[in-house]
C-alpha positions as CSV (number, residue, x, y, z in Angstrom):
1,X,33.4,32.3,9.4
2,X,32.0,32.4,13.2
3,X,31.0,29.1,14.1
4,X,29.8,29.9,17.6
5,X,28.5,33.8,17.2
6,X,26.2,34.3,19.7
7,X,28.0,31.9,22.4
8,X,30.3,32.3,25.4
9,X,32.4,29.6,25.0
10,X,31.9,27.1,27.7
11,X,33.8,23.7,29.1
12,X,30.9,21.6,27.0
13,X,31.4,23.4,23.9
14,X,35.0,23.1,23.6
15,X,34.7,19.4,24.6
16,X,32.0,18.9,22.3
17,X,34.1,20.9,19.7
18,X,37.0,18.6,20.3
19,X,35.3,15.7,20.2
20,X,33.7,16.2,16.3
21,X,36.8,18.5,14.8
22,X,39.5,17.1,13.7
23,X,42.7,19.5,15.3
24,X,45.8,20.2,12.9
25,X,48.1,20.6,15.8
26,X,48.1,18.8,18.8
27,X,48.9,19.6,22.9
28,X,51.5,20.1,24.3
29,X,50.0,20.9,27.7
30,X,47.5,19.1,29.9
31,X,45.3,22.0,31.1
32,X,43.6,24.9,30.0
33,X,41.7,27.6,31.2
34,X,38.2,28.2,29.7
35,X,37.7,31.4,30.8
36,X,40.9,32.8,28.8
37,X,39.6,30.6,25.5
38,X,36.0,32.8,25.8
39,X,38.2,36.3,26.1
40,X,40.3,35.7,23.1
41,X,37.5,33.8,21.5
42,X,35.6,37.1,22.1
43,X,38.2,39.6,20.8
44,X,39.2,37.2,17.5
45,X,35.7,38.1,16.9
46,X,35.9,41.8,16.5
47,X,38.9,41.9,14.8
48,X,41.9,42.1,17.2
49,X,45.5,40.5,15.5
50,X,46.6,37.8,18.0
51,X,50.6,37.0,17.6
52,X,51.5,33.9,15.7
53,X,51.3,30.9,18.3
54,X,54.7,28.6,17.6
55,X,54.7,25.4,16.3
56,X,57.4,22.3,16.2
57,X,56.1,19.9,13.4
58,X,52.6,19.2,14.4
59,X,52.7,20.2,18.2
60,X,51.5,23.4,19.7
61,X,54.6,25.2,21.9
62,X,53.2,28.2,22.2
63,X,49.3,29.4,22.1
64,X,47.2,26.4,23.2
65,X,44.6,29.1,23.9
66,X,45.0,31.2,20.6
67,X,44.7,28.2,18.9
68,X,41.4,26.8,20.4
69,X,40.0,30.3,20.1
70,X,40.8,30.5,16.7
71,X,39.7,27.1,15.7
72,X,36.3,28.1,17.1
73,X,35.7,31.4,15.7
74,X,37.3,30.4,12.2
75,X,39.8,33.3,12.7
76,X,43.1,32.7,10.7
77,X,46.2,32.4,13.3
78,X,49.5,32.7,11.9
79,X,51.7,30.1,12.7
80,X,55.6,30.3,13.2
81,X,58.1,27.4,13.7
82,X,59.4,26.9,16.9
83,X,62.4,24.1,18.7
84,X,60.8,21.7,21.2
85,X,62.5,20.6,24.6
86,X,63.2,17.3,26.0
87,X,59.8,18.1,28.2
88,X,57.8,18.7,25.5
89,X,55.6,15.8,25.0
90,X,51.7,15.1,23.1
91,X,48.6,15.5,25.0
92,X,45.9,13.9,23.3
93,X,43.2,16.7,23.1
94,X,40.7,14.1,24.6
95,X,42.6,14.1,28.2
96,X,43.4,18.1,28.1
97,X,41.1,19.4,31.1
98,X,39.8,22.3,30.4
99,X,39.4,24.4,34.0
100,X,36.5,27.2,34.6
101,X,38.7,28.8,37.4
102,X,39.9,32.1,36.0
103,X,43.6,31.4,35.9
104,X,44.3,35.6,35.4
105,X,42.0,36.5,38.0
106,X,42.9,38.3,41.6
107,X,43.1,35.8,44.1
């Protein structure tokens, strides 16, 4: 089920998302880049097989992105258990910011 089809996900919409969804996993990381949500967001919608993201109990450790993406798409994410560091450490979703700056573009 696409729950945003004819979107490109945007800072409000994944706040807004946030805000009324209840998340399964939660941060480990306090920013994210809303430009790479809407690619993968984009390509979970035709189809493409993302890798599992990794997961220590209820925390993301890997794949904050894929996860979001997922979550907003309804595309089914595999998920694979994973050991956490000293460093690892909850974010509540709430205080994640979410940057528009294209973190994979050419500077």
């Amino acid at each position: 089920m696409v729950l945003f089809p004819d979107y490109m996900i945007t800072r409000k919409i994944i706040e807004d998302f946030i805000a009324t969804d209840q998340l399964m996993l939660n941060s480990t990381q306090k920013k994210m880049c809303v430009p790479i949500i809407n690619r993968m967001f984009l390509l979970m919608k035709t189809g493409v097989h993302f890798p599992a993201i990794r997961i220590y109990d209820n925390l993301i450790i890997d794949g904050h992105h894929r996860y979001l993406a997922s979550r907003l798409c309804g595309y089914e994410i595999s998920m694979v258990p994973s050991e956490k560091s000293s460093a690892t450490v909850a974010t509540d979703w709430q205080s994640v910011v979410f940057e528009e700056v294209d973190w994979e573009a050419e500077t």
